[in-house]
C-alpha positions in Angstrom: 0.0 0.0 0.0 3.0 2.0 0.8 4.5 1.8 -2.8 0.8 2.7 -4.3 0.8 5.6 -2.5 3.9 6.8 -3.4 3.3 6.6 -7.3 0.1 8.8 -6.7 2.8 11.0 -5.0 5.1 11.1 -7.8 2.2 11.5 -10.3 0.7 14.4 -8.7 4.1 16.4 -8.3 4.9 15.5 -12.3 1.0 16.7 -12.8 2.1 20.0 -11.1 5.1 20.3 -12.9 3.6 20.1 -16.1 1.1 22.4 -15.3 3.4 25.5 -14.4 5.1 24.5 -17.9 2.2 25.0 -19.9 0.2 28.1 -17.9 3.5 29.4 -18.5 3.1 29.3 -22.6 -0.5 29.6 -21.9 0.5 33.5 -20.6 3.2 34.4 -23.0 1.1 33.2 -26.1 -2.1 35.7 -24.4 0.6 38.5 -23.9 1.8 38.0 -27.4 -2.0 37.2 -29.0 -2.1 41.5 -28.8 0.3 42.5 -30.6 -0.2 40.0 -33.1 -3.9 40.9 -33.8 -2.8 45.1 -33.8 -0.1 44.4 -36.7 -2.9 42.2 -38.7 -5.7 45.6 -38.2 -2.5 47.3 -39.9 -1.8 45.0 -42.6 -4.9 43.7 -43.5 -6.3 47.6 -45.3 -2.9 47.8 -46.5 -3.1 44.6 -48.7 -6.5 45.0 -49.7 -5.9 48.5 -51.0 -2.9 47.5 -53.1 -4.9 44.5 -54.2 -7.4 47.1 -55.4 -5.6 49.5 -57.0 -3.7 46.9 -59.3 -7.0 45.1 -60.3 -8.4 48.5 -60.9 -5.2 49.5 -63.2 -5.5 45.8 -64.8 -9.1 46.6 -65.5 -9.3 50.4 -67.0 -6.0 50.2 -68.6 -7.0 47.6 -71.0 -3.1 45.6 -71.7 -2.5 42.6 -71.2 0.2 41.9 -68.7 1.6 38.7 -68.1 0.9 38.8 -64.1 -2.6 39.4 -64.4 -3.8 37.6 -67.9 -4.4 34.2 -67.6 -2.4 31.4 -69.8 -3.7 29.1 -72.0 -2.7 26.3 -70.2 -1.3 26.3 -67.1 0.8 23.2 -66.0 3.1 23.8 -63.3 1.5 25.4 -60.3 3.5 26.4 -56.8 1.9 25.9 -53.5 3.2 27.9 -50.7 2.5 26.6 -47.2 2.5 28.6 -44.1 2.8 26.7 -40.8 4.7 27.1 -37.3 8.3 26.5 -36.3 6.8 25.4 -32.9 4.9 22.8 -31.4 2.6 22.5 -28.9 -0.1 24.6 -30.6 -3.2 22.1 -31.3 -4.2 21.8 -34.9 -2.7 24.7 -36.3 -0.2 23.4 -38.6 -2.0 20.0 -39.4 -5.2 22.1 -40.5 -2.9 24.3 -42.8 -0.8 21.1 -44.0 -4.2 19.0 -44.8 -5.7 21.7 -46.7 -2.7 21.9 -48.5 -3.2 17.9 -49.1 -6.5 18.7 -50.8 -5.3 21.7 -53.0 -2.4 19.5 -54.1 -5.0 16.5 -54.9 -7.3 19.0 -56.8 -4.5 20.8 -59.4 -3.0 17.2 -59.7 -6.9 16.5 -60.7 -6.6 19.7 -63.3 -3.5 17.9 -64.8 -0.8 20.6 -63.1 2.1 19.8 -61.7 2.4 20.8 -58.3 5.7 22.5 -56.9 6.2 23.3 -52.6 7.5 26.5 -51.2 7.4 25.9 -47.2 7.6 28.6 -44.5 8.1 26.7 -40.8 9.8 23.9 -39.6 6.3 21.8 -38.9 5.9 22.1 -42.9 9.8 21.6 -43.3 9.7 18.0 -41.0 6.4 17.2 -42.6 7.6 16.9 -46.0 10.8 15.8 -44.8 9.8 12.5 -43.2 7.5 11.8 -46.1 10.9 12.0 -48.5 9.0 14.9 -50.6 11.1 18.1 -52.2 10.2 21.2 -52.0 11.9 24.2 -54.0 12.9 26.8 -51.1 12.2 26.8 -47.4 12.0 29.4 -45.0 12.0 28.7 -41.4 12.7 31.1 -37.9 10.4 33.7 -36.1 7.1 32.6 -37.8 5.4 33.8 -34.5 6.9 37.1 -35.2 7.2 37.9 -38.4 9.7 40.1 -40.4 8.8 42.1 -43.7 12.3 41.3 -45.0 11.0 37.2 -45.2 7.9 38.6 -46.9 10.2 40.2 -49.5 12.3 37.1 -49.7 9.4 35.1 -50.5 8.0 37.7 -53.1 11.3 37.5 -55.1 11.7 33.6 -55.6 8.3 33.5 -56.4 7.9 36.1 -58.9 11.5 35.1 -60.4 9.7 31.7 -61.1 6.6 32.9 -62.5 7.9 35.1 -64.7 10.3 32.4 -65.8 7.2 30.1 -66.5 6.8 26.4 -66.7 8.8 25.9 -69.8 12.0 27.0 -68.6 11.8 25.4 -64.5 9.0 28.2 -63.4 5.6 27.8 -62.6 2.4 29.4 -64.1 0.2 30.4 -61.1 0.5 30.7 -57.2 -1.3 29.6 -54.2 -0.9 30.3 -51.0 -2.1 28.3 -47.9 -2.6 29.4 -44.2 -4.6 30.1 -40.9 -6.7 33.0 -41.5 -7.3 34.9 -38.0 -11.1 34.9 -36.9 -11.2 35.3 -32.9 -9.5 33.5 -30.3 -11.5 30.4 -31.0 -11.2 29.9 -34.0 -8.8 30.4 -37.1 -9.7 29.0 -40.5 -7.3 27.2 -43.0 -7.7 29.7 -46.0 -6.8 28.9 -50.2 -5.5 32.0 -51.9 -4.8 32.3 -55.7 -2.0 35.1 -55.5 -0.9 35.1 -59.5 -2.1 35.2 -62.5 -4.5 38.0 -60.6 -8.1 37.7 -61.0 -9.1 40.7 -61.8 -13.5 41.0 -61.3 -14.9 43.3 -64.7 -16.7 46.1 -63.1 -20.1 45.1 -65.2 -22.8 45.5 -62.6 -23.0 49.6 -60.9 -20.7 49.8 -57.9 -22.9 51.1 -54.5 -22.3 54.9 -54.0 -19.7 53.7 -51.0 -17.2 51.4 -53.1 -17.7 53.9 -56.9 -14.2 53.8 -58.1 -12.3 56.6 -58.8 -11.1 57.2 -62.7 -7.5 56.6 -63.2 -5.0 58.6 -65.7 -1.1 56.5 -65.9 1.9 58.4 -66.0 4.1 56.7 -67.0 2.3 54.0 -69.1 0.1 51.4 -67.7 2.1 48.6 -68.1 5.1 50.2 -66.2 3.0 51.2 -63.6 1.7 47.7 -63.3 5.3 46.4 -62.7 5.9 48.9 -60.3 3.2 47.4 -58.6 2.9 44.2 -59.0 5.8 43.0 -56.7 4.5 45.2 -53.8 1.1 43.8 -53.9 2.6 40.3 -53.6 4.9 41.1 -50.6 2.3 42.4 -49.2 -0.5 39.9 -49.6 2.2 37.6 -48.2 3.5 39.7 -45.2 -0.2 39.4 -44.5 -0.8 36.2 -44.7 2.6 35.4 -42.7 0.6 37.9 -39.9 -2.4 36.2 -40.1 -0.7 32.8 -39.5 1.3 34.5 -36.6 -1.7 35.8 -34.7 -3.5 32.5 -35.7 -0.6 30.4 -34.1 -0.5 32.4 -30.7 -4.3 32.2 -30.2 -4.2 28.6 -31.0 -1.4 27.6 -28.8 -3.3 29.5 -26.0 -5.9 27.5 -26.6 -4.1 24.5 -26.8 -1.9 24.9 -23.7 -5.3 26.1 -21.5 -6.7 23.2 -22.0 -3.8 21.0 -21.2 -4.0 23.2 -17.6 -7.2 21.9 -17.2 -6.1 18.5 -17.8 -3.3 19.3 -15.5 -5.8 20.0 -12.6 -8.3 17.0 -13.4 -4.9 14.9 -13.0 -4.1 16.4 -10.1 -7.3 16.2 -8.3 -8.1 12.7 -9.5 -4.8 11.2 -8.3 -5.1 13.6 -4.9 -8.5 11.9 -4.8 -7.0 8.0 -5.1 -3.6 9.2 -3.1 -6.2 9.9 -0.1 -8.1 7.0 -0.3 -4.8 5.0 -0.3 -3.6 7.0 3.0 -6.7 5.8 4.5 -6.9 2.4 3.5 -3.4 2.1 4.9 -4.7 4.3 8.7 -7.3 1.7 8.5 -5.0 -1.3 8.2 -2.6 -0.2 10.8 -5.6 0.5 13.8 -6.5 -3.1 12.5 -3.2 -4.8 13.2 -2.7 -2.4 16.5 -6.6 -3.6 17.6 -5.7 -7.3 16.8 -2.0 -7.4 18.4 -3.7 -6.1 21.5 -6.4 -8.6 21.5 -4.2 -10.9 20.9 -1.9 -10.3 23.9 -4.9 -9.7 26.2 -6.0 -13.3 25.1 -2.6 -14.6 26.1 -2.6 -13.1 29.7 -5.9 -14.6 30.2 
């Protein structure tokens, strides 16, 4: 009984330990979750605004461009994946990486070859155990992202769509990762970042969203390559802050509920460590009760 109740002992105390390990993660991830969600508010008008402005130069200037028209064929196709250098933070990279699955399965369907560009070591060991290649990888601070990855990223993948499938290249982008909703919950999101698809303005836009009418100096075409590479840095420096925030709140999330777990563990073997002590008080007034019965029975 004496042995049982020391394993309930050492239980408990690795139950507490384990506890202090993850409330501690629990509070930096809620400390960082802030700051994260402030820089996505920044980014997120940013992108959308530069996405406008080249679809609207794209649609009124009437040239084709070869980042926004779409090729006859397309049949290389890139796939960029955004997931966490970290552990310990639920679903979030296994979402991302199974979506990614399915988009794979999908332009394989189309008859597209299907090239990897992987931001985070989860993505990096993912492929790695399963023996597949991937063309670049980018791994380090993918909870706090840096603009100067964003740009990184931007230039090997617009060096390789321009080049085109013919010559090693590819002829369109996706991008995969956790798009931030709330705390609870941050949804896997599929983004076609080139050719762009640009919407004709065919139906009246509401008095709110008219858009304004453009004049180029220099020419179109130059101002769309001026462009261009900006709005694709920054649709991925947004995305890369959308997977940051998405990472903190899900390891938050993740690392609460392994307190709780922590506590039932705790509470449970407290519970049975008790029960044990008892069992053995119980035992001991037993032997006491029956060694003095036993040696009033011998005087007598």
């Amino acid at each position: 009984m004496g042995a049982q109740l020391r394993v309930y002992r050492q239980k408990i105390k690795s139950a507490q330990t384990t506890k202090k390990i993850t409330r501690a993660m629990e509070l930096i991830s809620a400390s960082r979750i802030q700051k994260a969600q402030a820089r996505v508010a920044a980014s997120t008008p940013y992108s959308r605004a530069i996405t406008r402005a080249v679809s609207a130069v794209a649609t009124y200037s009437n040239i084709e461009h070869v980042l926004t028209t779409e090729p006859e064929t397309i049949n290389r196709a890139a796939v960029v994946i955004f997931a966490s250098d970290r552990g310990l933070a639920g679903a979030f990279s296994s979402q991302v990486l199974r979506e990614a699955e399915q988009l794979t399965e999908l332009l394989r369907s189309q008859g597209k070859d299907v090239v990897y560009y992987l931001v985070g070591r989860k993505a990096l060991a993912y492929f790695s155990f399963r023996r597949r290649v991937s063309e670049r990888s980018w791994t380090g601070a993918t909870d706090q992202p840096v603009f100067d990855t964003a740009q990184e990223i931007g230039e090997a993948l617009l060096e390789a769509f321009l080049r085109g499938a013919d010559d090693g290249g590819v002829d369109e982008i996706h991008i995969v990762y956790n798009r931030f909703v709330s705390m609870v919950t941050q949804v896997p999101e599929v983004v076609r970042l080139l050719p762009l698809e640009v919407v004709e303005g065919e139906e009246a836009p509401e008095a709110a969203n008219v858009l304004p009418l453009y004049e180029f100096e220099p020419e179109a075409e130059t101002v769309l390559d001026a462009l261009l590479p900006v709005y694709i840095e920054s649709r991925i420096f947004n995305a890369m802050l959308q997977s940051a925030a998405s990472e903190h709140a899900s390891r938050q999330k993740a690392m609460k509920s392994a307190s709780d777990n922590a506590d039932k563990l705790i509470k449970d073997f407290t519970r049975l460590s008790n029960n044990a002590r008892q069992t053995e008080i119980t035992q001991q007034i037993s032997e006491i009760v029956g060694g003095a019965d036993a040696l009033s029975s011998a005087k007598n």
